[in-house]
LOTI-197117 format. One record per residue: residue in one letter; x, z, y of N, C-alpha, C in turn. Coordinates in steps of 0.02 Angstrom, whole numbers, plus 50000, padded with zeros to 5 digits. Layout:
REM residues N
AXZYXZYXZY
...
//
This chain:
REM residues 319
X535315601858653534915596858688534265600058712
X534195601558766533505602258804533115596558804
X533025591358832532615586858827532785581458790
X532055575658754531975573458720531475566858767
X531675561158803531525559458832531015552058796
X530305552158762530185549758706529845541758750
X530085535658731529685533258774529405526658727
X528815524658712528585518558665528565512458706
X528925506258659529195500158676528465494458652
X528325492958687528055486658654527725480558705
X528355474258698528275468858747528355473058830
X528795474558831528935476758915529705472758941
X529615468558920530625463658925530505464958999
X530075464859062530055464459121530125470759149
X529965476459130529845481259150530135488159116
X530455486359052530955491759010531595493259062
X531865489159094532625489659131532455494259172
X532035494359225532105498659286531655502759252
X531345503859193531125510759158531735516459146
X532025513559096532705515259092533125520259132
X533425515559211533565516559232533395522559278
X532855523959298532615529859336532705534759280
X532825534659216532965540059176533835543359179
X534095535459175534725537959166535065540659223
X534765540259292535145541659348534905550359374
X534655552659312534205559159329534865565459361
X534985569159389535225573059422535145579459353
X534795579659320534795586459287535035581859201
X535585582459173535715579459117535865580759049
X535515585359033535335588458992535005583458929
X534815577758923534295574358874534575568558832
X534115568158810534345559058765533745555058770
X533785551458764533325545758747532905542558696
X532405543458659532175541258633531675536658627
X532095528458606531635522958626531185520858557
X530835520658548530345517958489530035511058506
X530385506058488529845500558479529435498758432
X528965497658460528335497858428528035489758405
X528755486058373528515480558353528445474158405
X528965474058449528865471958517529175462858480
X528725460058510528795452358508529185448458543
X529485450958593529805447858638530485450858651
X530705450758720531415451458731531565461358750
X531195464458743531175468658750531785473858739
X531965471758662532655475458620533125473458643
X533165465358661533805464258703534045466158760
X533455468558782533505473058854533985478858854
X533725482258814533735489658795534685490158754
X534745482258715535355485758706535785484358730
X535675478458779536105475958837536395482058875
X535935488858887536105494158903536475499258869
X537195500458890537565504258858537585511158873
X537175515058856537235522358863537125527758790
X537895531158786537655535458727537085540458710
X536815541858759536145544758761535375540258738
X535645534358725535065530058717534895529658631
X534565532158592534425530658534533675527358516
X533705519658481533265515358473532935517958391
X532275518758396531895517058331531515512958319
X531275508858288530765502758264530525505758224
X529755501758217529525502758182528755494758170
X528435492858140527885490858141527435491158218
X527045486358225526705488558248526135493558245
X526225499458276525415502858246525105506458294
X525395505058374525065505858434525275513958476
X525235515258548525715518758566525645526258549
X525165529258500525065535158473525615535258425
X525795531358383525935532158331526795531158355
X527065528058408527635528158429527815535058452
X527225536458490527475542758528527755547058470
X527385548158405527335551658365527805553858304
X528075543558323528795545858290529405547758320
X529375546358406529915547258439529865556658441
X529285559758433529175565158417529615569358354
X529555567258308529815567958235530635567358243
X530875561958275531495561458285531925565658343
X531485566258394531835571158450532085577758417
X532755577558463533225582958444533145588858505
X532665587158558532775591058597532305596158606
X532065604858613531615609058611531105605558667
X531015599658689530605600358751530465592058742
X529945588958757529835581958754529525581758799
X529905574558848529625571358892529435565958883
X528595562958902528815555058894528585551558955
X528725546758943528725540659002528745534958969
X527975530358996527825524958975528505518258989
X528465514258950528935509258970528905504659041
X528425506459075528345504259140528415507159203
X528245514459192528345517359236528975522059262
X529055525259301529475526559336529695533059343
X530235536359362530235543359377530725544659445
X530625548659495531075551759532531885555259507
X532245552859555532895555159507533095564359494
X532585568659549532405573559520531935578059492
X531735571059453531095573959403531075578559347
X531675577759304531845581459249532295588359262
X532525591359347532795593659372532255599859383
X531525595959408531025599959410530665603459366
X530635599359308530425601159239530955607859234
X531465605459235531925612259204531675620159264
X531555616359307531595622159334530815628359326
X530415623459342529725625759289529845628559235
X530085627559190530305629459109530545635859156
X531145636659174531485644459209531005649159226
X530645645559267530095651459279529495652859277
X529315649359226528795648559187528765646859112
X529115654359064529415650859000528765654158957
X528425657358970527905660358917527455652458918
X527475647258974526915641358958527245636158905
X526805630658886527035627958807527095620358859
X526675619758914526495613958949526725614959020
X527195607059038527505607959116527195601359132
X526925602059205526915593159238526955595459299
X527095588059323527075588259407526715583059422
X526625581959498526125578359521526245569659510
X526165565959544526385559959521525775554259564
X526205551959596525755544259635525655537159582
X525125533959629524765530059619525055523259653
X525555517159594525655512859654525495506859641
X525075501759692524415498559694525165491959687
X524725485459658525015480659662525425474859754
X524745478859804525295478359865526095484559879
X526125487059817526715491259839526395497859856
X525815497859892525615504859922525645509559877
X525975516059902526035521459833525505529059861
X525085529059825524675536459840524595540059793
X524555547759807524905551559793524115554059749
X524175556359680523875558559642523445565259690
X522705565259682522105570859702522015577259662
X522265581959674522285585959621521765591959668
X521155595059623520775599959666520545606959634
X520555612759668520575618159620521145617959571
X521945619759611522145623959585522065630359581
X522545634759559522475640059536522845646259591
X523515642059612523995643559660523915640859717
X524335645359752524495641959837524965640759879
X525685642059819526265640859825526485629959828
X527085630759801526965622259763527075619259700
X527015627059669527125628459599526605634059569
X526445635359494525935638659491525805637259405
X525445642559390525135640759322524435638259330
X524095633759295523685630259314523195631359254
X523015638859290522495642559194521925639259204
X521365636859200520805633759208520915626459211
X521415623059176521495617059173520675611259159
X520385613159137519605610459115519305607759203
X519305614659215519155612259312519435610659346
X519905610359330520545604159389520565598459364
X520245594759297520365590159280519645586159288
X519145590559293518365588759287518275585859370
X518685590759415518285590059493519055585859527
X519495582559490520345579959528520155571159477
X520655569959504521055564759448521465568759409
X521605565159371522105568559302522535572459318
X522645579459313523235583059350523725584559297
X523555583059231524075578359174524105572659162
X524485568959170524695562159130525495561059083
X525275554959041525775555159010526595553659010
X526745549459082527325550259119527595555659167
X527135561659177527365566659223527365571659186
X527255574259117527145581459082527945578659045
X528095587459039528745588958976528175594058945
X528225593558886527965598858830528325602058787
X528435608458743528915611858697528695606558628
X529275607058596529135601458567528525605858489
X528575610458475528345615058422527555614058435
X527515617158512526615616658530526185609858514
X526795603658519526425598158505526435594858431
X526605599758391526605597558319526165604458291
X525845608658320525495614658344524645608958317
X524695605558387524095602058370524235593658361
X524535593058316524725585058293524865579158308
X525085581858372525415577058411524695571958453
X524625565058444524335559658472523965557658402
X523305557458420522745555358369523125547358359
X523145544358313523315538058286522705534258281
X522415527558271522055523558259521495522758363
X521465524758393521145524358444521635520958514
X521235519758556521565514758614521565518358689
X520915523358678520615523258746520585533258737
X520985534858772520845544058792521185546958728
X521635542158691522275547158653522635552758683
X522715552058745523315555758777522605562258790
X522025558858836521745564658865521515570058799
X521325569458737521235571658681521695577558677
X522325574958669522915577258659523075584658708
X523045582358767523025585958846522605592458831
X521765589858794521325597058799521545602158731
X521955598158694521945602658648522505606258660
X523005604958701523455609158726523425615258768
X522935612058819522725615958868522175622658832
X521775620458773521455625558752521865630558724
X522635631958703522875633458678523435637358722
X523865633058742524315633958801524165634358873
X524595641158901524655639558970524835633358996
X524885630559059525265624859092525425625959172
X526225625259167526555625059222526625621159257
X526245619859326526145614459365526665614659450
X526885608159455527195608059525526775602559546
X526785603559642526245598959673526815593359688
X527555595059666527785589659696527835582459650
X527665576659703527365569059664528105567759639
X528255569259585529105563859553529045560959501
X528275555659482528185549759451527735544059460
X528015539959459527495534259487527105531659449
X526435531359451526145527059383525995520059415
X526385515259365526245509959410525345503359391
X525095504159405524465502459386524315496559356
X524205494659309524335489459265523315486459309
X522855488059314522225486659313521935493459366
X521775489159421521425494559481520765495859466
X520565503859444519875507659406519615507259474
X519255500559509518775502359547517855498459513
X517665503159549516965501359516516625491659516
X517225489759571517005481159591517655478059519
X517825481059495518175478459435517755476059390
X518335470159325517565470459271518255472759225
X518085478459158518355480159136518795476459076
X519435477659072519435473458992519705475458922
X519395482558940519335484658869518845491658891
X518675492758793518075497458801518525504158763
X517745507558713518255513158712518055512258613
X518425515558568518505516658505517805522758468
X517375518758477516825522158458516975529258483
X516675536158464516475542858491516835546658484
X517675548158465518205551258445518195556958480
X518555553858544518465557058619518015565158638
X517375560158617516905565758638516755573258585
X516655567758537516655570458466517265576258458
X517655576058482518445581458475518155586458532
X518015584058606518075588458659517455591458640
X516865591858597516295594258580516485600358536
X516985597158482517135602858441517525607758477
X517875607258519518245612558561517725617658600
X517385614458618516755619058669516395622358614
X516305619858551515825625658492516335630058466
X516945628758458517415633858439517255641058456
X517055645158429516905651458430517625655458419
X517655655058498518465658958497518295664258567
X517895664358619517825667758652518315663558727
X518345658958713518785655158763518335655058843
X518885657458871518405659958947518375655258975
X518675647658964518455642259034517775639158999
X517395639458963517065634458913516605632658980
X516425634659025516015631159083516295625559108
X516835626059116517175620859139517455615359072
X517705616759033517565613258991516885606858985
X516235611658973515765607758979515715603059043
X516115605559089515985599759134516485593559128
X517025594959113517335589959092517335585159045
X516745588658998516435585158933516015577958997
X515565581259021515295578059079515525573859108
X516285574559126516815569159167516745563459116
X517095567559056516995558759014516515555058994
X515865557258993515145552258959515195549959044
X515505553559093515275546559172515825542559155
X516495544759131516965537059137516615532359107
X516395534059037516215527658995515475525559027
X514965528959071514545525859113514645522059164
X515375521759191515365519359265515775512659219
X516175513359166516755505959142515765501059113
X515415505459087514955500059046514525496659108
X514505500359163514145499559217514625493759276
X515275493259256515675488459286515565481059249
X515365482159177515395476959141514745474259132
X514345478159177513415474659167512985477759114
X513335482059076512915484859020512505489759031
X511845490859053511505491659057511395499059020
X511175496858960510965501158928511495507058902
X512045504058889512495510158879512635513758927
X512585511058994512975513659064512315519659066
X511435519759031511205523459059511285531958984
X511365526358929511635531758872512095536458894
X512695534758914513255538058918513215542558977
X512655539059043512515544459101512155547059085
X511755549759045511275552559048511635558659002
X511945560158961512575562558924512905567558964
X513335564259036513515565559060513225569559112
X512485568359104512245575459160511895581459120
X511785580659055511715584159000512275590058995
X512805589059012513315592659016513585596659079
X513435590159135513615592559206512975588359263
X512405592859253511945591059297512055589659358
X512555593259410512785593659471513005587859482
X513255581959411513755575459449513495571759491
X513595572759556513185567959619513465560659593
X513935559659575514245553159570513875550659509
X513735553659451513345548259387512665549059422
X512365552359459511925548759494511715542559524
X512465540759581512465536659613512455532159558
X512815529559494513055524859459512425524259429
X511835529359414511225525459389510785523859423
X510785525759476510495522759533510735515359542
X511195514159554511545507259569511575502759507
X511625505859435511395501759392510655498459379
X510075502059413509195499159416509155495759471
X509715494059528509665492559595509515483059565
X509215480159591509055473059606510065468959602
X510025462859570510955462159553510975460659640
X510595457959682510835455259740511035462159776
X510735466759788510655472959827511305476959790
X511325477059708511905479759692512655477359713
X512655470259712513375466759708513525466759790
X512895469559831513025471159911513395478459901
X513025484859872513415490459865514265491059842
X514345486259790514985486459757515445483959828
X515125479559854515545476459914515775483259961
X515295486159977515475490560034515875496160009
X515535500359928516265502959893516785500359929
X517055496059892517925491359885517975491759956
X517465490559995518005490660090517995497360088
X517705503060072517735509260108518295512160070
X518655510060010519005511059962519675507960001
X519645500960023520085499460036520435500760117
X520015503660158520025507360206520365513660187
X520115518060158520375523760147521015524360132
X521325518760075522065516160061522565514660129
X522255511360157522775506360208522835515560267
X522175517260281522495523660320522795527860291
//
């Protein structure tokens, strides 16, 4: 068994079937399935076994949230390589075709992903920003992962990466007890460790449960300082690790996420804690600028800025 296709269940009865399905129709078939529900309340299981495929193997467990699923579908995979894919989202039918082929020629890396779009509740699908790679092919090792992730959107996520399954029990899989930047946690400690084999081609869809624009109000926060607190200890690690510049800037990326979500929700004072953090690390961010600027702005003059955001946002989409 090459792949180990790990995916956590909980309350998706609407959206498990055509999960599923973009798995099972994959062109490269090599894998199994590993479904973990995670304590799902609803019709979810009946979904799943309504579906007859011997490749499909179900685990339950409690609820204890999607770290801890991933973690067992981890433990149970039979296959040297784990893929996962959220119960909502989607994959191209030669997505796992690509993975393999990455693995071929790129076997000294521990980490594979490919690119993967963005698709908005009108249907519109756009295609993940990825900046400073490394290559100029449409494939590539992607050594400086810290700065492609600091100056792009995520050029890992957790429906488009296959990982060896060893590297990720290497560093312990998915932190348990947290809500918010489990996966990204997970991502730097790989990347500090492991190469990663990247393709530009988009063969997963994330389908967007909540649109991250700044005219949003958020509805959830983050699990006290885990996050930062981990990507801090990585940057003092006295290992001689040559991206640590970039690193620090990506330390930077995250004190602006949690400035721009507290700054969506009116909070004031944290939105200027967490920016101010964030230029502590990466002075250059023109953007946590703008966000504390626009947080001291007058609410009438601000809730005019957020407006023109969202059209120039939503302009940019429709072309």
């Amino acid at each position: 068994m090459l792949f180990s296709v790990v995916i956590p269940v909980y309350n998706k009865e609407k959206e498990i079937r055509s999960t599923l399905e973009t798995v099972l129709v994959q062109s490269f078939t090599d894998f199994e399935v590993v479904l973990v529900d995670d304590g799902s309340s609803d019709g979810s299981m009946e979904v799943v076994k309504g579906i007859k495929d011997s490749r499909i193997r179900l685990l339950s467990q409690k609820n204890q949230g999607v770290s801890a699923a991933r973690n067992a579908g981890i433990r149970q995979a039979a296959g040297q390589y784990i893929a996962f894919l959220d119960a909502d989202d989607r994959w191209e039918p030669s997505y796992l075709k690509e993975q393999y082929d990455l693995i071929q020629k790129y076997p000294q890396c521990g980490v594979f992903a490919v690119n993967y779009s963005y698709v908005y509740s009108s249907g519109a699908k756009v295609p993940n920003r990825v900046n400073h790679l490394d290559f100029c092919g449409m494939d590539g090792i992607l050594k400086d992962y810290f700065r492609v992730a600091a100056f792009s959107q995520p050029p890992v996520w957790t429906s488009a990466v296959v990982i060896r399954k060893d590297c990720l029990e290497s560093v312990g899989g998915f932190p348990v007890g947290i809500t918010s930047g489990e996966d990204l946690i997970t991502w730097a400690r790989l990347a500090y460790r492991y190469e990663i084999a990247y393709s530009k081609k988009c063969l997963a869809w994330y389908i967007l449960r909540e649109e991250l624009e700044l005219t949003s109000t958020p509805t959830r926060f983050f699990d006290g300082d885990y996050v930062e607190q981990q990507l801090i200890a990585l940057l003092r690690k006295d290992t001689g690790y040559m991206y640590k510049s970039s690193l620090r800037k990506y330390i930077g990326l995250w004190f602006k996420i949690k400035s721009s979500v507290y700054f969506r929700a009116g909070r004031k004072r944290e939105c200027w804690k967490y920016g101010m953090k964030s230029l502590r690390y990466n002075s250059a961010c023109i953007g946590q600028y703008a966000i504390l600027l626009l947080a001291v702005l007058p609410l009438g003059v601000r809730s005019m800025a957020k407006r023109y955001v969202q059209s120039v946002k939503t302009k940019n989409r429709v072309s």
